[in-house]
Every structure is written in C-alpha cells, then in structure tokens.
C-alpha positions in Angstrom: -106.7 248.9 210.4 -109.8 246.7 211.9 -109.7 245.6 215.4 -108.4 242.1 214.2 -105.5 243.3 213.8 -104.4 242.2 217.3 -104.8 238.6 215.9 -102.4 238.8 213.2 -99.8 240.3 215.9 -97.0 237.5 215.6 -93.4 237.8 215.2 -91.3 236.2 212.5 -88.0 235.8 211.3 -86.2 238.8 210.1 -85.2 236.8 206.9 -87.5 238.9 204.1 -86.6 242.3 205.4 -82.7 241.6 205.6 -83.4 240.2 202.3 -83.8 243.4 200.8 -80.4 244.6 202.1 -77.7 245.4 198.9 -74.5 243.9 199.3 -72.6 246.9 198.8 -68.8 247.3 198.4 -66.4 247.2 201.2 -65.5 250.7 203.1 -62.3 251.9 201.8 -61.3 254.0 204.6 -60.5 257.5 203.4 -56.8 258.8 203.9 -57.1 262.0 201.9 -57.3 264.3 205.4 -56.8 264.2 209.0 -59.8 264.9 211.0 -60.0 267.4 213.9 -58.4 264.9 217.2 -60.9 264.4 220.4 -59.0 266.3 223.2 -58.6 263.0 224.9 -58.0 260.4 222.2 -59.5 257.0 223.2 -57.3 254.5 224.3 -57.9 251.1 222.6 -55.9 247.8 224.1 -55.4 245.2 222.0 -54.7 242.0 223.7 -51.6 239.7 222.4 -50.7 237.8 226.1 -53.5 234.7 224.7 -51.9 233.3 222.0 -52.8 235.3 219.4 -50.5 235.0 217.0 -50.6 230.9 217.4 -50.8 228.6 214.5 -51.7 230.3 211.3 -53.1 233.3 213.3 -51.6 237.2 213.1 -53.8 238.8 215.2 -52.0 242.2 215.9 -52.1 245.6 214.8 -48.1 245.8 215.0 -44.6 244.0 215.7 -43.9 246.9 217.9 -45.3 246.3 220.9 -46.5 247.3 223.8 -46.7 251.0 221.4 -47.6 250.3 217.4 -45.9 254.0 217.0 -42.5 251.8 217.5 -42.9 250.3 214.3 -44.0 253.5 212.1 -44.9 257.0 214.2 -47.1 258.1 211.4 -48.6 254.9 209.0 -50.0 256.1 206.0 -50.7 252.2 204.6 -51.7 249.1 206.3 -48.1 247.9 205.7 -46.6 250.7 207.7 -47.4 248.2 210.3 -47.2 244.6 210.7 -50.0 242.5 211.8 -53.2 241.0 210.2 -54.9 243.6 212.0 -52.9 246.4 210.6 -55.5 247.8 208.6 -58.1 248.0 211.8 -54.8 249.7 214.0 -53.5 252.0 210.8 -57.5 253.4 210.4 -57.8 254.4 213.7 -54.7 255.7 214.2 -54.9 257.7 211.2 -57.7 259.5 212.7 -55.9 261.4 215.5 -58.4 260.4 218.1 -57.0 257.1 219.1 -54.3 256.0 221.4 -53.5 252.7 220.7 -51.3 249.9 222.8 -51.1 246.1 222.7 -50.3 243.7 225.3 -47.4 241.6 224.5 -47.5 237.8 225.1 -46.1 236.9 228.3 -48.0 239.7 230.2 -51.3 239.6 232.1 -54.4 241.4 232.2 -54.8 243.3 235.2 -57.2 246.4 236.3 -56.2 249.1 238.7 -52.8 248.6 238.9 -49.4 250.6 237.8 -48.8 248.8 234.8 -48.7 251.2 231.4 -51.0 248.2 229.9 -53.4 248.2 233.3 -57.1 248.2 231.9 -57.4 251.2 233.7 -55.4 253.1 231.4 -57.9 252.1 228.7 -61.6 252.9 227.6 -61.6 249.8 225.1 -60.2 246.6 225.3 -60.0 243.7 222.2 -59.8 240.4 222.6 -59.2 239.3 219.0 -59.9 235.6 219.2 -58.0 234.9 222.2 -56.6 230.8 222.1 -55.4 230.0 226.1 -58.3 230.4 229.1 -57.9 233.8 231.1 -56.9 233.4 234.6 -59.0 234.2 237.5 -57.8 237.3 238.5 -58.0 238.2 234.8 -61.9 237.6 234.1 -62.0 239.6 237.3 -59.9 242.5 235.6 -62.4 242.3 232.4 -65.3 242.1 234.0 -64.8 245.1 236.6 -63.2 247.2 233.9 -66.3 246.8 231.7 -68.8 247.2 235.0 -66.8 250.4 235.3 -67.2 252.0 232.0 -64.8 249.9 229.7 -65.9 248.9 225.9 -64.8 244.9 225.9 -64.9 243.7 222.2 -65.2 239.8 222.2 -63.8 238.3 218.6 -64.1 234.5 218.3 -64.1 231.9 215.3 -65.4 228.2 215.3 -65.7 225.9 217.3 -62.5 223.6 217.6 -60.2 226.3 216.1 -57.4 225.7 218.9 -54.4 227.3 217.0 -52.2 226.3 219.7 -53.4 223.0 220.7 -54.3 223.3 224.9 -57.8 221.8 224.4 -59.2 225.3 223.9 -60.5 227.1 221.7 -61.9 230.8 221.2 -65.8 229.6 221.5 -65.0 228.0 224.9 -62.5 230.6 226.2 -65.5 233.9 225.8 -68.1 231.2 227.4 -65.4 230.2 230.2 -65.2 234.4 230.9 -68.7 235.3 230.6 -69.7 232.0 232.7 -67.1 231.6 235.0 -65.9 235.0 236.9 -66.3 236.4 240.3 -68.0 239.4 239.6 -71.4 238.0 237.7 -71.7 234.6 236.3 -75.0 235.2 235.5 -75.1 235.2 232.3 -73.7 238.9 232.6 -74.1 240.0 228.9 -77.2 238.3 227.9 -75.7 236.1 225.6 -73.6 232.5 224.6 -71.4 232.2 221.7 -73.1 228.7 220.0 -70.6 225.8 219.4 -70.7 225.9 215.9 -68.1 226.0 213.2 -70.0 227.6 209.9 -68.0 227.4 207.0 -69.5 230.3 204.6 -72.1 233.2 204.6 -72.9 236.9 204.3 -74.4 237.8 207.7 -77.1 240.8 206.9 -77.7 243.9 209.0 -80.7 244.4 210.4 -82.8 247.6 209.1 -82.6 250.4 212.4 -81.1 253.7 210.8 -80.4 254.8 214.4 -78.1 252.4 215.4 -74.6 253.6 216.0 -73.0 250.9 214.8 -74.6 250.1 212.0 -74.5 253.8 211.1 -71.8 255.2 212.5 -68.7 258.0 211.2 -66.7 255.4 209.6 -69.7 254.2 207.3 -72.7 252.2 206.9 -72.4 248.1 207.4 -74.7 246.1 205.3 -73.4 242.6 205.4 -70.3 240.8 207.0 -68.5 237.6 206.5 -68.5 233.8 207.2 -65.4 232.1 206.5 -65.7 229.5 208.8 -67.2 230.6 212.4 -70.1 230.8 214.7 -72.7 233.0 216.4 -74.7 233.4 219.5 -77.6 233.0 221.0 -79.5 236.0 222.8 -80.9 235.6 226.2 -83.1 239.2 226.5 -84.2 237.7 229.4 -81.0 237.7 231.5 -79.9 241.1 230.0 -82.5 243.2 228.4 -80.1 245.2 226.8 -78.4 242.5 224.2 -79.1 243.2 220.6 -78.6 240.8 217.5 -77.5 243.6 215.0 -76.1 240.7 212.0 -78.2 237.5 211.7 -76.6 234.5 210.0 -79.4 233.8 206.8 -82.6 232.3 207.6 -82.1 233.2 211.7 -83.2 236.1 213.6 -84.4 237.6 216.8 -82.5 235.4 219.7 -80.3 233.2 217.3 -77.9 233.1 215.0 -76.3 236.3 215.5 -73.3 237.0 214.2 -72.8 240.6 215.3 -74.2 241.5 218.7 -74.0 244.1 221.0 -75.0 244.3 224.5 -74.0 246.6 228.4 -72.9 245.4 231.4 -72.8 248.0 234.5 -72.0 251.5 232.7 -69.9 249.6 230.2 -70.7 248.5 226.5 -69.8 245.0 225.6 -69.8 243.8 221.5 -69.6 240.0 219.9 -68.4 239.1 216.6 -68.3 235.4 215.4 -65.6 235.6 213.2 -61.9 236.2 213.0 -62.2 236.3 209.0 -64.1 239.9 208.6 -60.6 241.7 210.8 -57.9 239.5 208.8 -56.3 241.9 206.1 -54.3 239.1 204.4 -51.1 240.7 205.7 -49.3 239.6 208.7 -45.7 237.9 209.9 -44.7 235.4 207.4 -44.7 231.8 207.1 -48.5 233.0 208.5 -51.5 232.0 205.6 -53.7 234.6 205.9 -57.4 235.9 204.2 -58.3 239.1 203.4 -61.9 239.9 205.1 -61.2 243.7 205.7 -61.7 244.3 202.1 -63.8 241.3 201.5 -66.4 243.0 198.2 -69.4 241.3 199.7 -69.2 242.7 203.0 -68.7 246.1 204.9 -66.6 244.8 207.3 -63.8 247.4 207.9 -67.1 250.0 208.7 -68.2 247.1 211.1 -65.1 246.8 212.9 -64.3 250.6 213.4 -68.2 251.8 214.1 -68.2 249.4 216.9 -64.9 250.2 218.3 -66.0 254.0 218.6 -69.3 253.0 219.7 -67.3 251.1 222.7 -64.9 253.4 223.5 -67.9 256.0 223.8 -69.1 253.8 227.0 -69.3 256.4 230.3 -67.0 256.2 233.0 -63.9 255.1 230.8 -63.4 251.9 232.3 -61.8 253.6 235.6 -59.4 255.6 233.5 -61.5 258.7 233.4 -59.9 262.1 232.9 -62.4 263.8 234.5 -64.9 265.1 231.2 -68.4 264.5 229.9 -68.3 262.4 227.3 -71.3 264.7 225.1 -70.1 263.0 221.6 -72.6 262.2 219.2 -74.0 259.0 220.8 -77.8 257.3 220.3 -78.6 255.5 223.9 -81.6 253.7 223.2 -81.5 249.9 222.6 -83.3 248.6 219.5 -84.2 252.0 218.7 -86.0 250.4 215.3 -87.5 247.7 217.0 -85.7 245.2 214.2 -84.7 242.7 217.3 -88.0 242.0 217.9 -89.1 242.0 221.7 -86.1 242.7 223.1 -85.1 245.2 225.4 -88.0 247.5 225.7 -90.4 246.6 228.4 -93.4 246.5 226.5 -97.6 245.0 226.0 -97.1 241.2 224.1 -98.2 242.1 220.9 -97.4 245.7 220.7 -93.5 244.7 219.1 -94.5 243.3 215.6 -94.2 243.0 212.4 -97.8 242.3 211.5 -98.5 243.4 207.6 -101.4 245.1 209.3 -99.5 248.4 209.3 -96.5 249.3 207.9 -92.9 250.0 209.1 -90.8 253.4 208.3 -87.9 251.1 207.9 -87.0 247.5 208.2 -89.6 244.7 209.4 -90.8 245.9 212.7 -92.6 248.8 214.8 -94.4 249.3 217.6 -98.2 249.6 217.2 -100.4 250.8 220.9 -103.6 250.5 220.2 -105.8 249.4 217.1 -108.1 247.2 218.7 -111.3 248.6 218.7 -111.5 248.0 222.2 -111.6 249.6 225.9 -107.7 248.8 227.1 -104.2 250.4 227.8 -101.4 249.2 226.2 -97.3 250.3 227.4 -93.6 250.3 226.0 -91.1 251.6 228.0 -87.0 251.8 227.7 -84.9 252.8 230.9 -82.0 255.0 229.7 -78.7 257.0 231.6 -78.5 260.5 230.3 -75.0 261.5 230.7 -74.6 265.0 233.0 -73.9 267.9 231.2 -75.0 266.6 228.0 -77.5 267.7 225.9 -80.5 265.3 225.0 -83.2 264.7 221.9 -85.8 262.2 221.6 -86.7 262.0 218.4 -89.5 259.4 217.2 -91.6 258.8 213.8 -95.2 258.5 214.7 -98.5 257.4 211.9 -101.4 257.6 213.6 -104.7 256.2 212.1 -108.3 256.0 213.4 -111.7 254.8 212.6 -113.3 257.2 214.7 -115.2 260.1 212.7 -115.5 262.8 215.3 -113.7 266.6 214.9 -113.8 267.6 218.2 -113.5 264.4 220.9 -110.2 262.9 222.0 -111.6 259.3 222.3 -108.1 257.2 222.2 -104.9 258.7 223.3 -100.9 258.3 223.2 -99.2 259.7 226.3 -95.3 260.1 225.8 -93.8 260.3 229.4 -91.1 260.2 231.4 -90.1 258.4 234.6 -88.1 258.6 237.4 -86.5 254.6 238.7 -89.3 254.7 241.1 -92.3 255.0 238.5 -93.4 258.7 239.0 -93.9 260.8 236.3 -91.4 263.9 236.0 -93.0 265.2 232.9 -95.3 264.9 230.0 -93.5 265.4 226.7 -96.5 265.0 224.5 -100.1 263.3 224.3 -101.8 262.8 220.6 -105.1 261.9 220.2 -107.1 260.5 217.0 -107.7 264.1 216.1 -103.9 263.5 214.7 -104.5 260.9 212.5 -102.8 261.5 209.3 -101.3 260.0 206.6 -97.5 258.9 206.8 -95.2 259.3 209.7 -94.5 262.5 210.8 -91.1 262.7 212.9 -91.4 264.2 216.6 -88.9 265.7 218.5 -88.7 266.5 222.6 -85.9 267.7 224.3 -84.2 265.7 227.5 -81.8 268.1 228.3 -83.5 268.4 232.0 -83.2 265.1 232.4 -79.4 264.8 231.9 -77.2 263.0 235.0 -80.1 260.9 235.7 -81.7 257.7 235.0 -85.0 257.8 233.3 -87.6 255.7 232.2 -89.6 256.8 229.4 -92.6 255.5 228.3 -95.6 255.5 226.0 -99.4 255.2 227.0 -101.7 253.8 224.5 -105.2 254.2 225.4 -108.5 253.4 223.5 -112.3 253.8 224.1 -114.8 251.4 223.9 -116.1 251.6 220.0 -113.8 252.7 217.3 -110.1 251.9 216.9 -107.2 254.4 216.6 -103.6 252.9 215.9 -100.6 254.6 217.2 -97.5 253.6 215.4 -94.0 253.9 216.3 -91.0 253.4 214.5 -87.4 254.9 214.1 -86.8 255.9 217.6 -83.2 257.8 218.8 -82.0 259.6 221.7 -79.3 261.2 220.9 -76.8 262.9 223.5 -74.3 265.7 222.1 
C-alpha cells in the first residue's frame, strides 16, 4: 500500500458487506438435554403493568403470573405456556439458568423496594413493546436499576401502533423514558428510536465474529425481521458506547438500525424495532398473532436469547447482587470488528475505514495506523472495566506490511499499551515494528489478568518515519473475561 492510501480513507455504507450475509434458517432451539444451571440463575422481568396484551397484542411469556412456573413447573413446548412470548420464556427456562417473573397489569415498576417484582430482585428487565407512558417515579426505577448494573431490553414497533388507543404509542413511550427522566435526560443511551412505521424487510447483521450477541451460546444471528416497524438513529457522540449491530437495507453506521446495543452506568441497555421477530403466533385467543420466532428468513429466536444473556451478564446485577464475580464467558470491547464504523473507539479520522486499500479479516472495516509514507503518529484507544477476580485476554489479528527494505532497523512502529483513567501507562503489552511485516494476519494474544477490578484504557501507537510506509492493520479484536 502507497502513501495515497490516506486519500482513499472514506467510510461508506455497510450495504455490500451485509450483502454477502446468507439468510440462514431460523434457530430451533435444542431440547434434547438440560445444560449444567449457573449457581445463581439470572433473573429476567418481563413487564405486563403497560398494556401489553392491548388490542391484538399477547406479549407475555405466561397466563400465570407474577411466576410462569404457575402455569407449567417444567415446559417442555412453547404451549406449555401461554403467551406470544412463550417460546422466548419456555427457551430460557428450559436452560436451568433463568429465573423468570412478569409483572402483572395493574402493578408498577419500582426499584429498591420490598416488592417480589422490585427491579432489584432482577438482573434483566423487558419491556416488550410497552403501550401506556411510564410514570415518573418509574423512568426513575429503570434508569437507576440499569445505572446500577441492570440489562433493560427496550422492544418497540411503528410508529402509531397505539393498541389501546391513549394517544401513545411504543416509539413515543422508549423516547418519553430515554428523554424525559430524572436521572439523565441526556440522551443517556446514545440513541432515538426514528418515527417510522416500515412495513417489510430482512435487517442484516453486521460482520464482527466477536460480538456476543451476534455470536453468542444460543447461536449465530444473520438477519431479523420487518413486519411493520421502525429503527434508530445512533448518536456515538452522546454515548460512545452505542452499536448498530442490524441495519435496515441500504442504511448503516448511525441510521437505520434495527438491532442496537448500547451501556449506561455499569448497566447494558439493547433496542429492537420490532415486536414481529418475538411473536410466536401463539397467545390468548380472539388475539391474531404472527409467527416471527420461527420466521425462515431470519435468526430471530438466536437474536432474542443472545441478547438477553448478554444483558443479564451486565456487572453489578442491577442492585440485586448476591455477592459473586460475574467471570462468565463475556467479550467487553465495543465494536470489537470495527463494522460500526467510527464509533466508540477513540481513534485518528481516517484510521476506522473501509478503504479497498487493504483488506479486512472479516466484514467491511479495520483499523489501519500508519501507511502514509510520512513522519506522523497515529492512535485508537477503547476504555474498558475489567471485572475483579476475573481472568482477562486481549486477543487481536494484526497484517502488517511495509515498503521499507531494511533487515535490521525498526523505522515505523506499533505500540500496544495500556492506560490507567488518568493517561499513564501501566504496561507495554507489545511493540511490532516493519521487521514484522508478513503476509496475512497473524492473531495476537496478551493477558489482562493484572488489570482485572480496574478501569483501563488501552491503546495502540502507530508511528512512521519520514521515507517509506509501513501499514499496521487491525481487525477482529476481543477481550474476553472468564
């Protein structure tokens, strides 16, 4: 690569590379075998108290309510229990490591109280397309539960879907909480659901192997659904963290995601656009009902449960605690393929691309220090919380090429760091030179196990000499806690 490459440094749309995703066939969940339970199983509320089940909506995992057990103590079919969610409360209950509740209309949301159905009893809480506005005292439960520690798993559908007739709707009621709460109004997530009612699509997945969602124990999500809903628009800017991780076709980077995920405080926060993809065609009667779970086109029922373990991972358990490290498998770098574009790494313009100049491992994008040709120092940086008493990898694929001839002199280097929240370095994990240049990428690994229980920064150096270029070029990036 010439030192022109730096002009050709633009980002596009994602379009071509989720393009090349396959459609697949959607997840059929697997309930041959019981696995192993977590010694705390994590407790998932899913909220019924905001109209719900209004109109031609079912949106409940059970009849039996606030316990699903009620109903059936050990459901071995979706229809064990009642509810178009059935087949998202049957799955995870089937795997012995959730504990799940609802909370039955007529009751409120509330966080630190004595109540069975308190938020503080929880590590994940669904709001599955909720249809009446949340009091003020309940955004101020939500949003200190999730600055806590607490998974909050927004679900909404299109714009003027008010099953219930109050003069609001889903879109308006996530805006009202995000917007409109006493404990940040700032745009706290780093997002806006967009006031749009789509009527049909396949969202794609963007390409970042790493991702725990995307990849996660209960499959591999390649596409979801559209049958009439909406998506958001990112704002990195507000909240570095947010991540697009489904793009409506012919959008990308900050909008039209469908799927996106995002933290707020030590919590983890995730938006789908859609009531469709968690509708399993079964519910109450007199209900009409359409079965996304096991839509073909989509992976949907891997979409829904990847996310709900990712969220019910988050630390601090949304107040709830029982005291542990949480040390399951868990990646904790955002964009850790650099598919979302420039978003929520700290990083030189230019050095987040998908310039055809080099190539990615996987997917569109990559980070590329250096290649110039030119005296200069290029950065990208990522703060991250390693949780105490966890074990920690940093693992990174790295192609390194050069047009520098020499054997013996380090002219352009690549220092891998890591910070402390006030900028000095604790340690040196690596520093590769162009006497590594080689073909391919060649996957690097640096333990972070010292660094666990505190909040690092860490950070790559690009720097070149004067004359000759060398390009440094990242891609696939994880750090993985266990």
């Amino acid at each position: 690569m010439l030192g022109s490459q730096r002009s050709r440094r633009k980002l596009s749309t994602l379009l071509a590379g989720l393009g090349l995703l396959a459609t697949g066939a959607a997840l059929q969940v697997s309930t041959s075998a019981t696995p192993a339970h977590a010694a705390t199983p994590h407790r998932v509320l899913f909220d019924n108290a905001h109209a719900e089940t209004a109109g031609n909506a079912d949106w409940i995992v059970s009849t039996s309510q606030p316990d699903p057990l009620g109903q059936d103590s050990s459901p071995s079919a979706e229809s064990d229990w009642t509810g178009a969610l059935s087949s998202w409360g049957v799955a995870l209950q089937k795997t012995g490591d959730y504990s799940l509740k609802t909370l039955p209309s007529g009751s409120s949301l509330g966080y630190g109280g004595s109540s069975a159905t308190d938020l503080s009893n929880f590590d994940t809480l669904v709001l599955p397309e909720p249809n009446t506005l949340f009091t003020t005292a309940e955004k101020t439960a939500i949003m200190n539960f999730v600055k806590n520690g607490g998974g909050l798993f927004m679900i909404s559908d299109h714009t003027g879907a008010d099953r219930n007739n109050d003069g609001e709707d889903a879109v308006e009621i996530l805006n009202d909480l995000m917007t409109n709460n006493s404990v940040d109004s700032t745009d706290p997530f780093g997002f806006s659901i967009d006031s749009l009612s789509i009527s049909s699509g396949y969202p794609a997945a963007i390409s970042d192997s790493a991702d725990p969602v995307l990849h996660g124990s209960f499959g591999t999500v390649t596409k979801s659904l559209i049958a009439s809903g909406t998506t958001a628009t990112l704002k990195p800017a507000d909240n570095s963290s947010v991540k697009g991780l489904l793009y409506r076709s012919g959008y990308s980077g900050n909008t039209g995601a469908f799927f996106a995920t995002s933290t707020f405080g030590s919590g983890r926060v995730a938006f789908w656009g859609d009531s469709s993809p968690i509708d399993d065609g079964t519910g109450q009667s007199g209900n009409t009902l359409y079965d996304g779970w096991n839509d073909t086109g989509a992976t949907n029922a891997a979409l829904a449960l990847n996310a709900t373990e990712w969220l019910s991972g988050a630390s601090g358990s949304g107040g709830g605690d029982d005291g542990g490290t949480d040390c399951a498998d868990t990646q904790l770098l955002g964009n850790a393929g650099f598919e979302s574009g420039a978003t929520t790494w700290s990083a030189t313009s230019g050095v987040i691309t998908n310039s055809t100049g080099e190539s990615a491992r996987s997917g569109s994008y990559y980070a590329l220090l250096g290649g110039n040709g030119t005296a200069g120092t290029e950065t990208l940086s990522q703060s991250v919380t390693i949780p105490s008493g966890c074990s920690a990898t940093l693992a990174l694929y790295l192609h390194i090429d050069t047009a520098e001839t020499t054997t013996s002199t380090a002219y352009d280097t690549l220092g891998v760091q890591v910070l402390n929240s006030s900028g000095t370095v604790l340690g040196t994990l690596a520093t590769y030179s162009n006497l590594d240049a080689a073909s391919g990428y060649t996957q690097r690994t640096f333990s972070l196990g010292g660094y666990a229980g505190q909040t690092v920064t860490l950070k790559f150096t690009g720097t070149e000499g004067s004359k000759l270029q060398t390009s440094f070029v990242i891609d696939d990036t994880a750090l993985n806690v266990t």
